[in-house]
Every structure is written in structure tokens, then in C-alpha cells.
Z-matrix of the N, CA and C atoms (Angstrom, degrees):
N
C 1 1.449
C 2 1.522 1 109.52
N 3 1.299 2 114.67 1 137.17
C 4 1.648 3 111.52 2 -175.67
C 5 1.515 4 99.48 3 -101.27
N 6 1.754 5 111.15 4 110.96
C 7 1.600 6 119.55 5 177.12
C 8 1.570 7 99.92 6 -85.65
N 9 1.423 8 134.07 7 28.48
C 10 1.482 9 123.19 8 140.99
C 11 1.357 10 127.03 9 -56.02
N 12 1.161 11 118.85 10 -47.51
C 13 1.283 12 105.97 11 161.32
C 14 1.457 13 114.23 12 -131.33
N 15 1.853 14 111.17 13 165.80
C 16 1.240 15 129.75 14 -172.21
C 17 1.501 16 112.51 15 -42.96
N 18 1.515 17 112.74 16 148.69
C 19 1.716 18 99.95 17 176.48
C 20 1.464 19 110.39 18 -89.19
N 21 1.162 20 124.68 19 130.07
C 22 1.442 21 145.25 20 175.32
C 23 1.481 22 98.97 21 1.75
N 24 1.414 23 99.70 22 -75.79
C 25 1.577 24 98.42 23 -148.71
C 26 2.199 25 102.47 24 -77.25
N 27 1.359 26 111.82 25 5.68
C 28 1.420 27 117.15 26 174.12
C 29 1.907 28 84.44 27 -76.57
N 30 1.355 29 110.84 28 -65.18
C 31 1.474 30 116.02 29 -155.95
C 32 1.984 31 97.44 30 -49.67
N 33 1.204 32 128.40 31 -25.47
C 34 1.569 33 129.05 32 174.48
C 35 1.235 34 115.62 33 -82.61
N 36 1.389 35 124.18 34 -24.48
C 37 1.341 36 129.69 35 -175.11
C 38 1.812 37 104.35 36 -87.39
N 39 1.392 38 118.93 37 -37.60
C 40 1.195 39 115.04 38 -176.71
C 41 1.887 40 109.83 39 -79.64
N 42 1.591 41 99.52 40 -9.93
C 43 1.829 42 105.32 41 -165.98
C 44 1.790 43 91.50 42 -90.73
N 45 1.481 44 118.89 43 -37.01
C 46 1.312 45 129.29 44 163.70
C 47 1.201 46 130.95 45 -44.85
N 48 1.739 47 110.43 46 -38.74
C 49 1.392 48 118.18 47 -178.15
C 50 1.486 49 103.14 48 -136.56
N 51 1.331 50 109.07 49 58.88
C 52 1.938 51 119.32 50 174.47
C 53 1.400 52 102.87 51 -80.98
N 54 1.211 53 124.95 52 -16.80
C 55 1.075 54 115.72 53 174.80
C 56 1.607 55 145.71 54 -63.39
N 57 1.387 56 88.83 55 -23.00
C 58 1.820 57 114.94 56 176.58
C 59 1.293 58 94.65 57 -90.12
N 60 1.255 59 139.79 58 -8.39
C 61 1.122 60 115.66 59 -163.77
C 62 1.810 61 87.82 60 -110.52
N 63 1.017 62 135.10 61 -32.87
C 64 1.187 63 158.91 62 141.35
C 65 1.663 64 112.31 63 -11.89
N 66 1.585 65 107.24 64 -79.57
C 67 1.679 66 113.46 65 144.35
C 68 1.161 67 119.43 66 2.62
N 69 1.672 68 89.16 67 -92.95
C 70 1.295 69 107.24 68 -155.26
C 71 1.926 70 118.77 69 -64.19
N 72 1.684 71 97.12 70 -25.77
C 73 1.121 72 97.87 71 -168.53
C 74 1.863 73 113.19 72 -72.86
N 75 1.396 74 98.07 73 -23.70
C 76 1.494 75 111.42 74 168.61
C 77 1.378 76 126.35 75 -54.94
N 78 1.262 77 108.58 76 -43.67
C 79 1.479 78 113.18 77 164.64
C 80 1.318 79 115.96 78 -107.80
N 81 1.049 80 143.08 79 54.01
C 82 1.415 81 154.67 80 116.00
C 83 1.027 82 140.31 81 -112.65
N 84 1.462 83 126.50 82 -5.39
C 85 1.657 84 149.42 83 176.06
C 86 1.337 85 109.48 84 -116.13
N 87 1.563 86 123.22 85 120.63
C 88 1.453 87 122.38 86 -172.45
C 89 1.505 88 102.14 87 -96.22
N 90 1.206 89 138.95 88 -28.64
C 91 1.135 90 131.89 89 172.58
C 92 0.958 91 127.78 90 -130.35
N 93 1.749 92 124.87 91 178.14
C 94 1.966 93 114.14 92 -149.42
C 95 1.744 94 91.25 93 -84.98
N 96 1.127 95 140.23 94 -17.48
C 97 1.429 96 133.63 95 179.94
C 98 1.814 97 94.39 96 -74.35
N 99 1.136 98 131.97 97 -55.81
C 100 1.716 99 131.86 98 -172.49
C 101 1.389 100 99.29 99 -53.85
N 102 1.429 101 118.64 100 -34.46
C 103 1.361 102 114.06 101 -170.38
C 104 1.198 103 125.72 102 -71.93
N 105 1.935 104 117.28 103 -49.96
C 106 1.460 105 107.07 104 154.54
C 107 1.329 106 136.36 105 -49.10
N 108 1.730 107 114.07 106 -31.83
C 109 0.996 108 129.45 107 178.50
C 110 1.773 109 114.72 108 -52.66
N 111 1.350 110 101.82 109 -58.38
C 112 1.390 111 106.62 110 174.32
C 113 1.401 112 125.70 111 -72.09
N 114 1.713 113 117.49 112 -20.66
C 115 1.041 114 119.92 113 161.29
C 116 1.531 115 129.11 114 -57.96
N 117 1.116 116 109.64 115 -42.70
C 118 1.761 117 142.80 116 -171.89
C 119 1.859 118 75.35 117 -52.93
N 120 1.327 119 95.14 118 -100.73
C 121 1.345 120 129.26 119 163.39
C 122 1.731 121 110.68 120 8.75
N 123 1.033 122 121.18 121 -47.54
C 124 1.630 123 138.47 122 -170.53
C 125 1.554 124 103.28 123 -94.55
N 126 1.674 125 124.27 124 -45.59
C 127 1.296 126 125.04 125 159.29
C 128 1.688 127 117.80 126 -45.10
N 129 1.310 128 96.56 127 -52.95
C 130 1.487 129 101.65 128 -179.61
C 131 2.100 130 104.12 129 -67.28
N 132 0.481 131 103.71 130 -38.84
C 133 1.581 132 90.86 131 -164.32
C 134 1.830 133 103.54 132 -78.85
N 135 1.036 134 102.81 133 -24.61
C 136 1.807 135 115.54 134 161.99
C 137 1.466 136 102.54 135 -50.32
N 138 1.318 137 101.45 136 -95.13
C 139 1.355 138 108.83 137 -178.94
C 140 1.753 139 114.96 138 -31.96
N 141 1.530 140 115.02 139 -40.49
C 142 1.586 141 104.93 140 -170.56
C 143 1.518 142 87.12 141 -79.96
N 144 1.699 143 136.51 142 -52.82
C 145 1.392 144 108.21 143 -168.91
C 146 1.848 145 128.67 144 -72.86
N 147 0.909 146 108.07 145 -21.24
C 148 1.743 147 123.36 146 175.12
C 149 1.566 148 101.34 147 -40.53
N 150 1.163 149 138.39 148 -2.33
C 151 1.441 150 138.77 149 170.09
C 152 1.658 151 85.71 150 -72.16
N 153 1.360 152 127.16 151 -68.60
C 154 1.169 153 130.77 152 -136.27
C 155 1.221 154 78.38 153 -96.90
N 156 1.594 155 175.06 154 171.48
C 157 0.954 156 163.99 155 -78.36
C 158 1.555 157 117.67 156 23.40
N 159 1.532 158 131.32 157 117.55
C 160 1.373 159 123.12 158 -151.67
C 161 1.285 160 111.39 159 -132.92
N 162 1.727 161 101.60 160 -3.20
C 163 1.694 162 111.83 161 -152.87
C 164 1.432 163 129.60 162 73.09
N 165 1.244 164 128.55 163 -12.19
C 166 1.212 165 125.28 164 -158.63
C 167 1.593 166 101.96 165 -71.75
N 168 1.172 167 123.89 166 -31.88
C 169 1.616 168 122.02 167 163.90
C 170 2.063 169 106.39 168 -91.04
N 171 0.755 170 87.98 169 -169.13
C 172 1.942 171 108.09 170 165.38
C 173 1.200 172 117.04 171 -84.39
N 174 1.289 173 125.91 172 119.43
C 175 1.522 174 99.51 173 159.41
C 176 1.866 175 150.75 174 7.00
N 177 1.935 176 69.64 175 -77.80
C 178 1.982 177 75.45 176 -168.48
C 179 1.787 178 93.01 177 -73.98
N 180 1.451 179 134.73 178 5.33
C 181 1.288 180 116.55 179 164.85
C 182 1.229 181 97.65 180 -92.74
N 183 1.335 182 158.93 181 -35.62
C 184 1.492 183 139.54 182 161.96
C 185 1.071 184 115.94 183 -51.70
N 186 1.572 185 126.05 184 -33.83
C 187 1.740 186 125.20 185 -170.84
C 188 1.762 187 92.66 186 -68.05
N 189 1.329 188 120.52 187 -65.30
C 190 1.087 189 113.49 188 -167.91
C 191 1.482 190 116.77 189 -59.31
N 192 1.435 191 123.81 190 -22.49
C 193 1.553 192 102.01 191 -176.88
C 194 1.868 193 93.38 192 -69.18
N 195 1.288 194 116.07 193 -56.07
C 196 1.465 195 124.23 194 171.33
C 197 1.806 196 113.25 195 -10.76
N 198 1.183 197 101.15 196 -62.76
C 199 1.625 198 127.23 197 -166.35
C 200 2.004 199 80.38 198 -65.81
N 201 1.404 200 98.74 199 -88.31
C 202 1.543 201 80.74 200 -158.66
C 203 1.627 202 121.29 201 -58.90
N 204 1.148 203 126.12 202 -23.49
C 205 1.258 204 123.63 203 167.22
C 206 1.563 205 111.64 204 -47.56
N 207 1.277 206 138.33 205 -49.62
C 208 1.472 207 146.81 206 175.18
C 209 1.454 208 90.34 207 -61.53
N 210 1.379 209 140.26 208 -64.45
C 211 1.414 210 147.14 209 -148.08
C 212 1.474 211 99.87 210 -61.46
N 213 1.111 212 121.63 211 -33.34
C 214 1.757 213 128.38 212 -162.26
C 215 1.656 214 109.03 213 -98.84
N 216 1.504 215 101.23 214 -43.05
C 217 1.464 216 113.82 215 158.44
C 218 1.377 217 108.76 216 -49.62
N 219 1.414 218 115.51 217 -63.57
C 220 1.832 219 111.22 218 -159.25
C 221 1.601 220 100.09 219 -73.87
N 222 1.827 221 128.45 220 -6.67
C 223 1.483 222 120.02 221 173.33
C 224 1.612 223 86.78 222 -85.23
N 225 0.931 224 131.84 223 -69.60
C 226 1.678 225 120.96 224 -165.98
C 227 1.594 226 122.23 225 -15.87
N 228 1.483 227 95.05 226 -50.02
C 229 1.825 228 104.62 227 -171.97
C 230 1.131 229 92.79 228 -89.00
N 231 1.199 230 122.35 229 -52.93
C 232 2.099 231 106.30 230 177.66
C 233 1.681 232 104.25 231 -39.36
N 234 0.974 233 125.58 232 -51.64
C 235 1.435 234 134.31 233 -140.90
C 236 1.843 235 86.70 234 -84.54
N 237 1.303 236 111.78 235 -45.13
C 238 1.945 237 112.14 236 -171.56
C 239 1.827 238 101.36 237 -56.19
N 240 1.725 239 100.64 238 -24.75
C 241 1.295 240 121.16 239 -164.16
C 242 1.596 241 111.73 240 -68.04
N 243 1.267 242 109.53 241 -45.96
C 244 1.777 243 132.97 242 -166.07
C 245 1.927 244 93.34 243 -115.17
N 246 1.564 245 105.24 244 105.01
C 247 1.160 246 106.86 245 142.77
C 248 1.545 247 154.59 246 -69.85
N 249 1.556 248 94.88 247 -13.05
C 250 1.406 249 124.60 248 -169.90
C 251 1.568 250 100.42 249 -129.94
N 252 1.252 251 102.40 250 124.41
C 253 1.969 252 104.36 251 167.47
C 254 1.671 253 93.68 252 -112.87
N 255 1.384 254 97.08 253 140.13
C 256 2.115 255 127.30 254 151.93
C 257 0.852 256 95.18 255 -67.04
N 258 1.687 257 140.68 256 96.38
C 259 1.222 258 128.17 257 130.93
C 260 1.667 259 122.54 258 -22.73
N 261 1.376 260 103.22 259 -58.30
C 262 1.634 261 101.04 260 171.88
C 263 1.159 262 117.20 261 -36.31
N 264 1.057 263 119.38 262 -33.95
C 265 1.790 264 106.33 263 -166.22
C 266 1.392 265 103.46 264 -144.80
N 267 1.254 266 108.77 265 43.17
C 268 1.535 267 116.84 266 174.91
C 269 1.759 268 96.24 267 -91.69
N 270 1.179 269 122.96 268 -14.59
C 271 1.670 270 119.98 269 -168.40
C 272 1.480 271 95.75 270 -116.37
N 273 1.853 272 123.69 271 104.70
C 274 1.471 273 132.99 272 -158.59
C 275 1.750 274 87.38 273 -120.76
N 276 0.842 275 129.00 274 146.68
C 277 2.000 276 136.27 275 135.83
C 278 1.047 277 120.02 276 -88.12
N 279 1.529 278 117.93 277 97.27
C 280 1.568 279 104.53 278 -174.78
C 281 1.332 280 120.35 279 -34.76
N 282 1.455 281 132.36 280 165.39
C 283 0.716 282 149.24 281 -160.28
C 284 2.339 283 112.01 282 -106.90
N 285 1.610 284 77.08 283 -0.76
C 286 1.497 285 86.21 284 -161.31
C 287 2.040 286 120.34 285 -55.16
N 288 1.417 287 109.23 286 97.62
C 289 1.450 288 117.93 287 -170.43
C 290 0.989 289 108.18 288 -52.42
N 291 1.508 290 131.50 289 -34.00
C 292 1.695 291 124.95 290 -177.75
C 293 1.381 292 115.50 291 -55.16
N 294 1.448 293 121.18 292 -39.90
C 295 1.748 294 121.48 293 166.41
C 296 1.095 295 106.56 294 -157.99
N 297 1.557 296 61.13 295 118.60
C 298 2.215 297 97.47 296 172.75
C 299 1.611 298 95.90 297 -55.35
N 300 1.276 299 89.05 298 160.45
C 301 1.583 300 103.75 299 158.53
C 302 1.675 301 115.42 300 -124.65
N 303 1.284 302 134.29 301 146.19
C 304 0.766 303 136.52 302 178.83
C 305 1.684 304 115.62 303 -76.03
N 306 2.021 305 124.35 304 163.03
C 307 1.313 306 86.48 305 -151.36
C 308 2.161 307 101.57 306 -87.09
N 309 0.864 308 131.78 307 29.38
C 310 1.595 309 147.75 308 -174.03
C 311 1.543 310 86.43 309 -90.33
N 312 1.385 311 128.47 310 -58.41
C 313 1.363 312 153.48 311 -155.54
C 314 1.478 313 105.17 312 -57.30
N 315 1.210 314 101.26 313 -60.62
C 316 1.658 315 141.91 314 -176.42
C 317 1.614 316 92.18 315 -53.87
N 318 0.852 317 109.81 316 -91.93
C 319 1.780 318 143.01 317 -175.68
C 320 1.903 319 93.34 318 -24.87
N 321 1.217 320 96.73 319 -53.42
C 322 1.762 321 106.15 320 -157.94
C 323 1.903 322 95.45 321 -61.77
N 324 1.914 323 110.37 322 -55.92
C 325 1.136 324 120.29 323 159.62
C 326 1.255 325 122.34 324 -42.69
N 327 1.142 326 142.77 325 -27.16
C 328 1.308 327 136.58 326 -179.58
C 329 1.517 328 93.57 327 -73.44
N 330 1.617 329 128.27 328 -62.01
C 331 1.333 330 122.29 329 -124.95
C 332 1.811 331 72.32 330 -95.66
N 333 1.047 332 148.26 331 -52.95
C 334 1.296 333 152.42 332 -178.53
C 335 2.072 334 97.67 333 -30.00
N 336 1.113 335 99.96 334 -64.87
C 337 1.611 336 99.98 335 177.63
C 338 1.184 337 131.70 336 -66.65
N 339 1.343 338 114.89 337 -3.75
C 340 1.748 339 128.94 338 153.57
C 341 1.341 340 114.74 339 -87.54
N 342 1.460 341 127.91 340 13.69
C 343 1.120 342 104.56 341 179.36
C 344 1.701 343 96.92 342 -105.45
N 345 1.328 344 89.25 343 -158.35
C 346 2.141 345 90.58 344 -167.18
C 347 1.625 346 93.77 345 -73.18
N 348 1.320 347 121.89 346 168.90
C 349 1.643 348 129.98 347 -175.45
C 350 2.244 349 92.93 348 -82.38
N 351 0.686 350 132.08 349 -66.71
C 352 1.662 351 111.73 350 162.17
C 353 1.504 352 119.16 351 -29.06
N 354 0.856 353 95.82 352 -65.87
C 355 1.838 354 104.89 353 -175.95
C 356 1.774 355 99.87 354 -47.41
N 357 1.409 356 111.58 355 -56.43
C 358 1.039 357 118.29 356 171.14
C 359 1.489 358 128.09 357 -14.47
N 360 1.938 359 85.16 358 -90.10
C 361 1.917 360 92.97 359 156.95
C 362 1.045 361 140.29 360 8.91
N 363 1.753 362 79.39 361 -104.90
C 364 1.812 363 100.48 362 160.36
C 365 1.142 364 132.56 363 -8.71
N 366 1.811 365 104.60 364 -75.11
C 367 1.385 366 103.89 365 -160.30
C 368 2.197 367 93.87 366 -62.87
N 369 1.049 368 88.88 367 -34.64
C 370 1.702 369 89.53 368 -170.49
C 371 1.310 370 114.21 369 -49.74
N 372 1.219 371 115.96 370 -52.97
C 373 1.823 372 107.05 371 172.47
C 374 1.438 373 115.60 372 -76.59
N 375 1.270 374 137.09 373 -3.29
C 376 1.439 375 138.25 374 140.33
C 377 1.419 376 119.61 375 -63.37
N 378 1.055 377 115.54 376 -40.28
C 379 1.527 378 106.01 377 158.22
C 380 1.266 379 122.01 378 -64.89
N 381 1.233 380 111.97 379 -35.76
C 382 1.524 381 105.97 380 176.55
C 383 1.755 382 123.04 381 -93.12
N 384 1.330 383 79.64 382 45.81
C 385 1.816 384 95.62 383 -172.60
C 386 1.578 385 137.56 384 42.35
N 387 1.219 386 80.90 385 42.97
C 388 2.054 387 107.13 386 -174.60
C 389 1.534 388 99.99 387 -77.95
N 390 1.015 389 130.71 388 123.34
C 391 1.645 390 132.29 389 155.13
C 392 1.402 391 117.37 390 -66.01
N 393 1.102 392 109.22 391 148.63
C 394 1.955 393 117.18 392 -165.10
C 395 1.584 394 97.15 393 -57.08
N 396 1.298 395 125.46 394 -9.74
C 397 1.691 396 132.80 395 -157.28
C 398 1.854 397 100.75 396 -95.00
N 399 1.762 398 102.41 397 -28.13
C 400 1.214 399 87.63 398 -160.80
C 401 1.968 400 89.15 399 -110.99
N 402 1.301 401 101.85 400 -3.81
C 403 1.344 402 105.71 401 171.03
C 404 1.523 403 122.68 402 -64.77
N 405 1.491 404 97.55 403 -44.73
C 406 1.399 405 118.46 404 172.80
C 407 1.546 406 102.81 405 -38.44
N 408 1.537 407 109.57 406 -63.67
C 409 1.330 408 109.86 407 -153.04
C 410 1.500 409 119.87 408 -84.93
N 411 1.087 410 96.11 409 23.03
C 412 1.883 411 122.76 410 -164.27
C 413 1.631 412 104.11 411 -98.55
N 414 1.772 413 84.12 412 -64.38
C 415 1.529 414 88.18 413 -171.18
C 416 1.616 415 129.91 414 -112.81
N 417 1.912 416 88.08 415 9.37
C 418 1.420 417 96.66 416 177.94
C 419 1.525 418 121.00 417 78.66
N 420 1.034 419 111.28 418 22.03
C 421 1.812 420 123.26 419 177.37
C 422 1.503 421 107.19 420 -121.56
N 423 1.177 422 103.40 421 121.00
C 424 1.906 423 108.23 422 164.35
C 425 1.201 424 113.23 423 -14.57
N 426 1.287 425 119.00 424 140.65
C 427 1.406 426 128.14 425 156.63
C 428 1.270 427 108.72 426 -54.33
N 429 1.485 428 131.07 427 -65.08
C 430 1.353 429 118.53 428 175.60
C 431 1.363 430 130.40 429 -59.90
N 432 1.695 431 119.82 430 1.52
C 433 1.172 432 126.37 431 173.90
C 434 1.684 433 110.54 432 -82.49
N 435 1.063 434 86.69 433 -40.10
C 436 2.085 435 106.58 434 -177.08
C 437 1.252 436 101.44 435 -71.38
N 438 1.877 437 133.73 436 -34.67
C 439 1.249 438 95.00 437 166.15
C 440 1.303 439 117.21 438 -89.18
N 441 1.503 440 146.88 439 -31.20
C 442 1.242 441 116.81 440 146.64
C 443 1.408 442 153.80 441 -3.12
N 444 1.159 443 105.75 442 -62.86
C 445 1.175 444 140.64 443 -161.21
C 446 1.987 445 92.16 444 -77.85
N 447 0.934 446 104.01 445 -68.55
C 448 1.477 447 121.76 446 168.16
C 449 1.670 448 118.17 447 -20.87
N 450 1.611 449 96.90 448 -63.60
C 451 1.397 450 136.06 449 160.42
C 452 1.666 451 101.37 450 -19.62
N 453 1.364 452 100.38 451 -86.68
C 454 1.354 453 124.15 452 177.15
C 455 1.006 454 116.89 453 -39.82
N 456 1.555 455 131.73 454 -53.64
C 457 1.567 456 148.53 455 178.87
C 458 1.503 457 90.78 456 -43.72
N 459 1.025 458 123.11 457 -79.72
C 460 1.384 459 150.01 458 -138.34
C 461 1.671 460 106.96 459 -58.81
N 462 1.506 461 94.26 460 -47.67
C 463 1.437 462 110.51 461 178.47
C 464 1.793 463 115.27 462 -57.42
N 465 1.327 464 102.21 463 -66.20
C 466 1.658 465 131.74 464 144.39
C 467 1.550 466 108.77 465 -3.01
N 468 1.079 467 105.10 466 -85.12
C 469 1.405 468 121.32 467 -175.50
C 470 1.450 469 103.73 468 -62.28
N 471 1.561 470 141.91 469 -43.19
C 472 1.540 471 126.89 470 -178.08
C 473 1.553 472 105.90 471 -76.58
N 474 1.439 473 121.31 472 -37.75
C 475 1.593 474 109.98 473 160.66
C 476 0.987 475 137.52 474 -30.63
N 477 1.864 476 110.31 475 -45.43
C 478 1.627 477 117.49 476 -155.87
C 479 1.594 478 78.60 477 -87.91
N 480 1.784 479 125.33 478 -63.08
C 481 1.310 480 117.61 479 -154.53
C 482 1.190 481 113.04 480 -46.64
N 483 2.010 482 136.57 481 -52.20
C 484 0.917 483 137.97 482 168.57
C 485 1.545 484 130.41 483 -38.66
N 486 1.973 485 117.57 484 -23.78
C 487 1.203 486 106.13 485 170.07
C 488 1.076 487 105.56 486 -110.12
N 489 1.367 488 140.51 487 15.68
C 490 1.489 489 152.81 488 172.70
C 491 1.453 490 106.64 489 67.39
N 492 1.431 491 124.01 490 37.96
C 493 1.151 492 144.52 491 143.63
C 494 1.028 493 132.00 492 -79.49
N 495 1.708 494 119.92 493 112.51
C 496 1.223 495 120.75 494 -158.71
C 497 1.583 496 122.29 495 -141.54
N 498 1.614 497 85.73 496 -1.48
C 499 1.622 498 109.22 497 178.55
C 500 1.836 499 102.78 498 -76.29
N 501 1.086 500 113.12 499 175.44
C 502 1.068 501 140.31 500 175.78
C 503 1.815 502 124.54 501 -98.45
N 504 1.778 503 102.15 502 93.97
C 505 1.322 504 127.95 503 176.24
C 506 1.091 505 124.26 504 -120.13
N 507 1.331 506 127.08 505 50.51
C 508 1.175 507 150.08 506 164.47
C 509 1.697 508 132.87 507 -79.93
């Protein structure tokens, strides 16, 4: 088999579910250069893990552990990279023209990307209608931690939106 390039039906499964990767890359990449970067970056680690891919979950629950596993990796070395963070402009909205967000949309993304990169997650595959069962197996935290944890997010997030606080006071 020639592993130069992706096998067919990986290259349909990732064009099927670009969207998580899409997600994720929004709230973990502050600017449009981090974004290809991490995008690139997330293709490649697909393609290298999809050997070991077995079915035993779904797809888009392997894409996403994939996606954020690369996503947390590619903040680590950014982060070894930048000794100093701009608070000012540590809180970005992508810029991404293909879909707008509305400004509720916007707002939710802002305060969602100030929270910790776990916390992050979370709330992200709960939005995307993940059960605490398949969350667990995503990100490697108890089921009873994820709903907790969740708990907390949730609370978090209607505080900040309600006072239109969205920065990062942690």
C-alpha cells in the first residue's frame, strides 16, 4: 500500500466531517496563519493516526479526540514560543468569511475561548450533542467528572454572557 497519500475513503470522511475540525480550530488558533497551521497540522495527524482507527467509536468521535489532541499540542509549542501574552488581544473572532456568525454567536465564541483549553472541549462536544459517555472517551475524564465539570462550564458561561463579560478573569 503506498502511505504517500491519504486513503480515499479517510480523504471523504474528513471532507464529511470538516466541520469539527473547523470548531475546534476556531477556538484554539488566534490568527488566520495559526489556523492553517493547525489545520494542515490536524490533516496530518488524521492521516498518520487512521491506521489505528478500529471503529469502535464513530468517526467524528475519533476525529475530535484527533482534532483536540493536535489543538492542545500545537498551543503547547506556540505557548513554549510566546513568553509574554497581550491580554488586549488575547480575545480574537476569527475572521473566517465562509460563516458569519451572528452577534449571540460571536459573543458565546468569545467567552467560550477564555475559558481553560479542557473546559474548552467540553463545553464544545456538548454543544455538539456529545453525551457525558462519549465525552468521557474523548477526553479521558470520568463521566462523573464531565458532568460536573460541565455543570460549572455552563454556569460560567451564563454569568459572563449576561454581564457581557467575556474577557478572561480567572
Amino acid at each position: 500500500m503506498d502511505h504517500s497519500l491519504p486513503p480515499p475513503d479517510l480523504l471523504q470522511l474528513l471532507q464529511q466531517h470538516a466541520g469539527i475540525l473547523h470548531k475546534v480550530i476556531r477556538l484554539y488558533a488566534d490568527d488566520e496563519e495559526d489556523r492553517r497551521d493547525l489545520y494542515q497540522e490536524m490533516l496530518y495527524e488524521s492521516w498518520r493516526a487512521y491506521p489505528g482507527f478500529r471503529g469502535a467509536s464513530s468517526f467524528s468521535t475519533w476525529l475530535y479526540r484527533v482534532a483536540l489532541n493536535t489543538a492542545l499540542t500545537f498551543r503547547k509549542k506556540a505557548l513554549r514560543k510566546v513568553r509574554t501574552v497581550d491580554l488586549d488581544h488575547a480575545v480574537q473572532i476569527p475572521d473566517d468569511t465562509s460563516s458569519a456568525l451572528s452577534p449571540a454567536a460571536e459573543m458565546l465564541y468569545m467567552a467560550i475561548r477564555n475559558l481553560s483549553e479542557t473546559d474548552r472541549a467540553l463545553i464544545t462536544l456538548h454543544l455538539d450533542g456529545y453525551d457525558h459517555e462519549a465525552i468521557s472517551a474523548i477526553s479521558g475524564i470520568t463521566k462523573n467528572n464531565v458532568a460536573v465539570k460541565l455543570h460549572r462550564i455552563k454556569s460560567e458561561l451564563e454569568n459572563r454572557l449576561k454581564q457581557g463579560d467575556y474577557g478572561r478573569h480567572q
